[in-house]
C-alpha positions as CSV (number, residue, x, y, z in Angstrom):
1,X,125.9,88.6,141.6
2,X,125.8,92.7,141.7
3,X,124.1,95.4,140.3
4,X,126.2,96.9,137.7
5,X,125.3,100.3,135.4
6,X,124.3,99.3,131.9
7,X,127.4,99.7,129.9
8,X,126.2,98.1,126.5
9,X,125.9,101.0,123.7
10,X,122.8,99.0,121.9
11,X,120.7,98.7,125.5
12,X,121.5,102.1,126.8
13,X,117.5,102.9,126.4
14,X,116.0,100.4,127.9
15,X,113.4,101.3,131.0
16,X,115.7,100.4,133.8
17,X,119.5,101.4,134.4
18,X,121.0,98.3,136.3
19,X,122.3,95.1,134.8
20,X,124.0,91.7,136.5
21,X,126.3,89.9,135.5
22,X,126.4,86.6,134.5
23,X,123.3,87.1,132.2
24,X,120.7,84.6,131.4
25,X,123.4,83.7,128.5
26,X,125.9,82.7,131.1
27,X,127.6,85.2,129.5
28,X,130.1,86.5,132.5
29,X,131.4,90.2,131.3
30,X,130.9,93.1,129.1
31,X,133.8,91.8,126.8
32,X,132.3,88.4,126.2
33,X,128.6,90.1,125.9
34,X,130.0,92.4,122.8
35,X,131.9,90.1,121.2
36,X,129.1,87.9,121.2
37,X,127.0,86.8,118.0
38,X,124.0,87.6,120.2
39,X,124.6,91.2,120.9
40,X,125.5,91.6,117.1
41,X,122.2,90.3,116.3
42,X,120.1,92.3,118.3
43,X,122.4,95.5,117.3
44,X,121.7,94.9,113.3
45,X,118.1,93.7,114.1
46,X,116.5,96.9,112.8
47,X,118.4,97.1,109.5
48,X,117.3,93.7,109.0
49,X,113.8,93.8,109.6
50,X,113.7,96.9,107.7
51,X,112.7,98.6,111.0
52,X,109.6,96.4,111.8
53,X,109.5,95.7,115.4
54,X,111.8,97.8,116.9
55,X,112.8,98.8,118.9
56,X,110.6,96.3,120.8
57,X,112.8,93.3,119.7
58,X,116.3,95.0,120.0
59,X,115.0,95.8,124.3
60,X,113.4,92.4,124.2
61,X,117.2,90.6,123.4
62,X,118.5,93.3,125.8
63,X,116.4,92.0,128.8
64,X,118.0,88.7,127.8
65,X,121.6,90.2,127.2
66,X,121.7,92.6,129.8
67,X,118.8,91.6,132.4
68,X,117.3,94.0,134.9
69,X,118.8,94.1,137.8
70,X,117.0,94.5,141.7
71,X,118.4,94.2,145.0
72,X,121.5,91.9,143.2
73,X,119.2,89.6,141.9
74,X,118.2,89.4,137.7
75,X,114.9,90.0,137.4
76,X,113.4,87.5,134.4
77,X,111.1,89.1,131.5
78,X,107.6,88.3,130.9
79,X,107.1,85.3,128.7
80,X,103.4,86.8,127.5
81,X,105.5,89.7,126.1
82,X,108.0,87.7,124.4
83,X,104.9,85.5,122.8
84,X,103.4,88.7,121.3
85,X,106.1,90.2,119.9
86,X,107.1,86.8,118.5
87,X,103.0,86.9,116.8
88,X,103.7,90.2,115.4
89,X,107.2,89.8,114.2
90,X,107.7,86.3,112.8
91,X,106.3,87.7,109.7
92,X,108.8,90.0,109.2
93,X,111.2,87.2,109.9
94,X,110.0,85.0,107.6
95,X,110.3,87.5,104.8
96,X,114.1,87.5,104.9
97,X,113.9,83.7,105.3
98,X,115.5,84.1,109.2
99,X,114.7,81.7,112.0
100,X,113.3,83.3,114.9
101,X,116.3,84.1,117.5
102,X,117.5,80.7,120.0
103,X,117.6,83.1,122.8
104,X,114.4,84.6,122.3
105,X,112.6,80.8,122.7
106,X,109.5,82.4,124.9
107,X,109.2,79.0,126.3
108,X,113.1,79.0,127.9
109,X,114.0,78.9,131.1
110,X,115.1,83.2,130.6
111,X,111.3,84.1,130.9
112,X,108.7,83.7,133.1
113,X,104.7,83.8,133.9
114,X,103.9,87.2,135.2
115,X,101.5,89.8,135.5
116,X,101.9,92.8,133.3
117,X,100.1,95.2,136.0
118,X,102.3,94.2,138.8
119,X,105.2,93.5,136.6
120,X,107.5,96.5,135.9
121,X,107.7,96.1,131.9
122,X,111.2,96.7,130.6
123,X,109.8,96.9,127.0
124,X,108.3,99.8,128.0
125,X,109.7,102.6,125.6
126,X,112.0,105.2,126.3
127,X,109.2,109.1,127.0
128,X,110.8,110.1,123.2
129,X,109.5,107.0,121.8
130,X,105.9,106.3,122.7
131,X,103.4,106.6,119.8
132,X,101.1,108.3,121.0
133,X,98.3,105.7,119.7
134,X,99.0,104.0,123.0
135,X,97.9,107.3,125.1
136,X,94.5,107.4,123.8
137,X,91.4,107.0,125.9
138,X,90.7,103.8,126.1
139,X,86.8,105.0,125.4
140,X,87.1,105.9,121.7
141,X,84.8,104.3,119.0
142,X,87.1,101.1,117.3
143,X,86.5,104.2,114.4
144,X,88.5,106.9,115.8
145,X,91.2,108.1,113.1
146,X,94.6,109.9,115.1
147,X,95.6,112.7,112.7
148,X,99.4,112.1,113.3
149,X,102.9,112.1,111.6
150,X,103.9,108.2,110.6
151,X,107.4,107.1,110.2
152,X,108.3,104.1,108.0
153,X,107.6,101.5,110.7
154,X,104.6,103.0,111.8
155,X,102.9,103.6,108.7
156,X,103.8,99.4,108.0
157,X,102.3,98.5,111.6
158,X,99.1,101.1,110.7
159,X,98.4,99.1,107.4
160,X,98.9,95.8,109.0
161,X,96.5,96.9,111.9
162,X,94.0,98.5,109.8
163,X,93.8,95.2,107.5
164,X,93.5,92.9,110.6
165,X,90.2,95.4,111.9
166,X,88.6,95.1,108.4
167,X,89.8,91.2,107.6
168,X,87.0,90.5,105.1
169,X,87.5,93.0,103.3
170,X,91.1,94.2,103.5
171,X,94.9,92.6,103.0
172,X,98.2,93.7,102.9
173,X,101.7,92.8,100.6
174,X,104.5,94.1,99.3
175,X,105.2,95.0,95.1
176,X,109.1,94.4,96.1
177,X,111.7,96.5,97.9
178,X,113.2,99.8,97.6
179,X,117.2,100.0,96.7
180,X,117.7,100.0,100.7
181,X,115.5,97.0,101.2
182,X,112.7,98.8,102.3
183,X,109.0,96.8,101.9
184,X,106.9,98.5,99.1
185,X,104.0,98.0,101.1
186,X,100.5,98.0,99.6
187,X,96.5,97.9,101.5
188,X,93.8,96.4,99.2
189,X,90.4,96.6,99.8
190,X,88.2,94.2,97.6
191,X,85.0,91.4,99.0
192,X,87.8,89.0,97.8
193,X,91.2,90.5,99.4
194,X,93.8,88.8,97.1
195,X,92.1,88.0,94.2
196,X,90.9,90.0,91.1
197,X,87.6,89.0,89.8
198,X,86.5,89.4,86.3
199,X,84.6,92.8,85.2
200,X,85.4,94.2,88.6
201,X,87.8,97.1,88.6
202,X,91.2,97.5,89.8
203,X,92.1,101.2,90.9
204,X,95.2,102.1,92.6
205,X,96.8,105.4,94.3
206,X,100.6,106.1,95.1
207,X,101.6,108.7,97.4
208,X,105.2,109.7,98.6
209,X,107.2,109.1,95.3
210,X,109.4,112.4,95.6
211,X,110.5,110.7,99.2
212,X,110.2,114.4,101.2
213,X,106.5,115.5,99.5
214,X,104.6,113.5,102.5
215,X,101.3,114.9,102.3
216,X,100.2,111.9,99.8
217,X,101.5,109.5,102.4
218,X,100.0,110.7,105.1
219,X,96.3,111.1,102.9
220,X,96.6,107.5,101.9
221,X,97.3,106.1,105.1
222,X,94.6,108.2,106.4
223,X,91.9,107.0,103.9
224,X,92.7,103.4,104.3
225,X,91.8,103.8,108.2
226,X,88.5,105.6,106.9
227,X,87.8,103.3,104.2
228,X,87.9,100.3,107.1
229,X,86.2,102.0,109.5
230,X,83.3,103.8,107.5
231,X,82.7,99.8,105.7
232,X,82.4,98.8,109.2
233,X,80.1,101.2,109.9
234,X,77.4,100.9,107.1
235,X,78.5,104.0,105.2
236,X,76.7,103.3,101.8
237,X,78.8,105.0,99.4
238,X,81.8,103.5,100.8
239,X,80.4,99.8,100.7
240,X,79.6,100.9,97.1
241,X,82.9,101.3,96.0
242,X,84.7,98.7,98.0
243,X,82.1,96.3,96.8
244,X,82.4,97.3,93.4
245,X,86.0,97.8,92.8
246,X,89.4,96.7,93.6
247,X,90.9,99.4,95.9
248,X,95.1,99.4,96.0
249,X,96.9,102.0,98.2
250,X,100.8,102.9,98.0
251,X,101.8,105.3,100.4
252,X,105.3,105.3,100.2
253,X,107.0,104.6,96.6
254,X,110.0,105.8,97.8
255,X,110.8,105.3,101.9
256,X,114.4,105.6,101.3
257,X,114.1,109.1,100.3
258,X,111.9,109.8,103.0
259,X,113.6,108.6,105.5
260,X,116.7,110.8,104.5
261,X,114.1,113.8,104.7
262,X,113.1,112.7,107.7
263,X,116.2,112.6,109.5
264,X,117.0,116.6,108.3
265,X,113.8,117.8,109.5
266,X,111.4,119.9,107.6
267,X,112.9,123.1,109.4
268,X,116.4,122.1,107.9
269,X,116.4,120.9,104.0
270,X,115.7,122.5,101.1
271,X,113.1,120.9,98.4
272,X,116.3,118.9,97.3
273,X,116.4,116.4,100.5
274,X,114.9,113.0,99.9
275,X,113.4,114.2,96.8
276,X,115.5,111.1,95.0
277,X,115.9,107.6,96.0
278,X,119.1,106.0,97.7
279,X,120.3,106.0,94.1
280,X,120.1,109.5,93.6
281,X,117.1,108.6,91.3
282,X,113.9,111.0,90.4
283,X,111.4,108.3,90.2
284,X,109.3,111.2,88.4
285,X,111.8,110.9,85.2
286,X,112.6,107.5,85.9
287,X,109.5,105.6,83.9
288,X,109.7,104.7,80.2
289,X,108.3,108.5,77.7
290,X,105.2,106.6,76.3
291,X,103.7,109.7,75.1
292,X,106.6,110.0,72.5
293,X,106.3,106.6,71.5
294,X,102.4,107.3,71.0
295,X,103.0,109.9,68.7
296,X,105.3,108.5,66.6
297,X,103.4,105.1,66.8
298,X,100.1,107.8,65.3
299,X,101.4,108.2,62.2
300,X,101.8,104.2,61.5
301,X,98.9,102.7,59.9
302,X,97.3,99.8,61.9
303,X,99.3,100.7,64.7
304,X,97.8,100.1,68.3
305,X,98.2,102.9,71.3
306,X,96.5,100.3,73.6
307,X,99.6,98.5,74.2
308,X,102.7,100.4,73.6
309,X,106.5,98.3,73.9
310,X,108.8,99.7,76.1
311,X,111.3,101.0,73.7
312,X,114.5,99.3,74.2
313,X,116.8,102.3,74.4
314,X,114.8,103.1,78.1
315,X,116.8,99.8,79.2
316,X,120.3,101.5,78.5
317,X,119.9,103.7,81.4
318,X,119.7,103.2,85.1
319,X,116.2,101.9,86.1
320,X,115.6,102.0,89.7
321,X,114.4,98.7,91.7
322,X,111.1,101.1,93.2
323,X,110.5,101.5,89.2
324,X,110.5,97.9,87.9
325,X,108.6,96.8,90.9
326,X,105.6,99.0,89.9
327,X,106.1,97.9,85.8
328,X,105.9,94.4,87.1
329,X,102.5,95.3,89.8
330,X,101.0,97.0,86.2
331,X,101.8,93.2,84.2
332,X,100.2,91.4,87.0
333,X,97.0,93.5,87.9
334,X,94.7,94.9,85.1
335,X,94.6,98.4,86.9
336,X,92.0,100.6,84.6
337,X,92.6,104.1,86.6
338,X,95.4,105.3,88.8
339,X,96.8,108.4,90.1
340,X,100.5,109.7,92.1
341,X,100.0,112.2,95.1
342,X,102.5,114.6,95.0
343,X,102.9,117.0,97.2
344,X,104.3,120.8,97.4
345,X,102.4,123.1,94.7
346,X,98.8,123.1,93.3
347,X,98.7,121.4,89.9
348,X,97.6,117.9,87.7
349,X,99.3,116.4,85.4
350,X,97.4,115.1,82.7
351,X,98.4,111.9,80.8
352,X,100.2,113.0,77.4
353,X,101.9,115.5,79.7
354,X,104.2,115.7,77.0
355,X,103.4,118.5,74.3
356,X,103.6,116.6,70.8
357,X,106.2,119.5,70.0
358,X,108.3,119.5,73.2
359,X,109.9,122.6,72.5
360,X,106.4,124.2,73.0
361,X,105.4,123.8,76.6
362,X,102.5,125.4,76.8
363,X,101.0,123.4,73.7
364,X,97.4,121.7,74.3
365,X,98.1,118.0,73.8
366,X,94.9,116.2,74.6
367,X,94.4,112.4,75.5
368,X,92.3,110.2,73.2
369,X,89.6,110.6,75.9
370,X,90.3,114.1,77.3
371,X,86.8,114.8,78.3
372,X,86.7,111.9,80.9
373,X,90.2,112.5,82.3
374,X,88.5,116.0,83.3
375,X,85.9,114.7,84.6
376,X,87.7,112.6,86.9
């Protein structure tokens, strides 16, 4: 055996820049490496997963794949890291149905017992990639909130962390998946996480549905932290609320179109960028006109407002999967009072947003119950 340079294009990043050759595969070139169903794997892991885990698991296989090399001798990874990123990730697994990876068995011959503070960690992520969570003192309060940018997979791992602090009172799950496949990921808070209870309300906020207006994101992933940690702390009016209503929080309606803002930068696109989904769908005019319906409906006799059909003609159009998925969360969750963060210019939008003569914008059209929708 000899240390060789790294040549493999998906473990280029990891921490260290030698390699030997056979790997703890017995695989016994480059060539054979590539062409492997391994390699492949590990190189459409992220796409997969919908970018949970990475790119922890990718470097994981590649410490496998393509195995540190020292003084011509492979140097074996940890098997305490491989068992928690096994914990963390088999969820994610299990929610395409996949079988955690044969070569990845923590238990195999590949990994060994070691010590993390003499070991030299070849997780370790690349300077560019640390989040910055992992740099903080390691004095803070368990309460401390870090102001900072989240991308997708962040924001995910922040929710699922933030439920795991506040357990008894907090849960996590996803309404479905956006046209890329992308977890529409949802915190509750609620004395009973997963369960609606009778007379109890159920109030819910969506942020990021115009995929580059992040500011509602951000504020929603923000006040889950603070609802967890001000609970945990004894803040009265907090415990009020979460012990009095059913909290739901959606901070990204629409990842795909954030992402693709994301990767232009907010020096570089216009208002244009990520506004739509994948499908080149504003989720904004993508939801059934109920306020037309309710004013034709007005002038029926006997007819009820309360529960308004979906008029069929909607279903002749293109109706995005980030749409149906929030019809179908409003059939299976009583919500009594919602709102969308959106993000870009001062102004609310009223229900009957729609004047009852649309050629007249500017026209007063007032809700049934207009005096509490201002008070809110």
């Amino acid at each position: 055996a000899k240390c060789v340079d790294i040549a493999l294009s998906s473990c280029t990043d990891v921490a260290y820049t030698q390699m030997v050759y056979p790997n703890f595969l017995d695989q016994k070139s480059r060539e054979v490496i590539e062409y492997s169903s391994e390699y492949l794997l590990i190189s459409v892991l992220h796409n997969l997963l919908q970018g949970e885990c990475n790119p922890d698991l990718r470097l994981l296989g590649c410490s496998v794949l393509a195995p540190q090399c020292e003084k011509d001798k492979a140097i074996k990874p940890c098997r305490h890291v491989c068992e928690n990123l096994k914990k963390t990730c088999l969820p994610a697994f299990d929610a395409i149905d996949m079988a955690w990876p044969y070569f990845l068995d923590c238990f195999d011959c590949s990994f060994i017992f070691c010590n993390s503070s003499t070991y030299k960690d070849n997780l370790k992520k690349s300077a560019g990639e640390v989040d910055a969570e992992e740099d903080l003192p390691s004095d803070l309060p368990a309460t401390f909130i870090q102001f900072k940018h989240h991308s997708y997979s962040q924001m995910v791992s922040t929710l699922k962390k933030t439920a795991s602090k506040c357990s008894h009172i907090a849960t996590t799950y996803s309404i479905g998946r956006s046209f890329e496949g992308k977890d529409l990921f949802v915190i509750e808070f609620s004395t009973k996480p997963g369960h609606h209870e009778l007379l109890k309300p159920e109030f819910k906020y969506i942020g990021n549905m115009h995929g580059n207006e992040v500011v509602g994101k951000e504020l929603l992933i923000y006040l889950a932290q603070y609802l967890c940690s001000e609970y945990l702390l004894g803040n009265p009016r907090i415990q009020t609320l979460i012990n009095n209503t059913r909290i739901h929080l959606l901070p990204s309606l629409n990842p795909d179109g954030y992402e693709l803002a994301a990767e232009e930068g907010a020096g570089y696109n216009g208002w244009v960028i990520g506004r739509q989904t994948a499908q080149n769908l504003d989720l904004n005019r993508n939801f059934p006109d109920l306020t037309s319906e309710a004013y034709r409906r007005a002038g029926i006799r006997g007819a009820r407002l309360d529960h308004i059909p979906i008029p069929q003609s909607y279903w002749w159009g293109k109706v995005a999967p980030e749409t149906k998925a929030v019809m179908k969360w409003l059939r299976s969750i009583p919500f009594v009072l919602s709102a969308s963060l959106h993000g870009g210019e001062l102004v609310v939008t009223y229900p009957y947003d729609y004047s009852r003569h649309p050629m007249e914008e500017k026209m007063f059209s007032p809700t049934p119950d207009e005096k509490v929708i201002l008070f809110l």
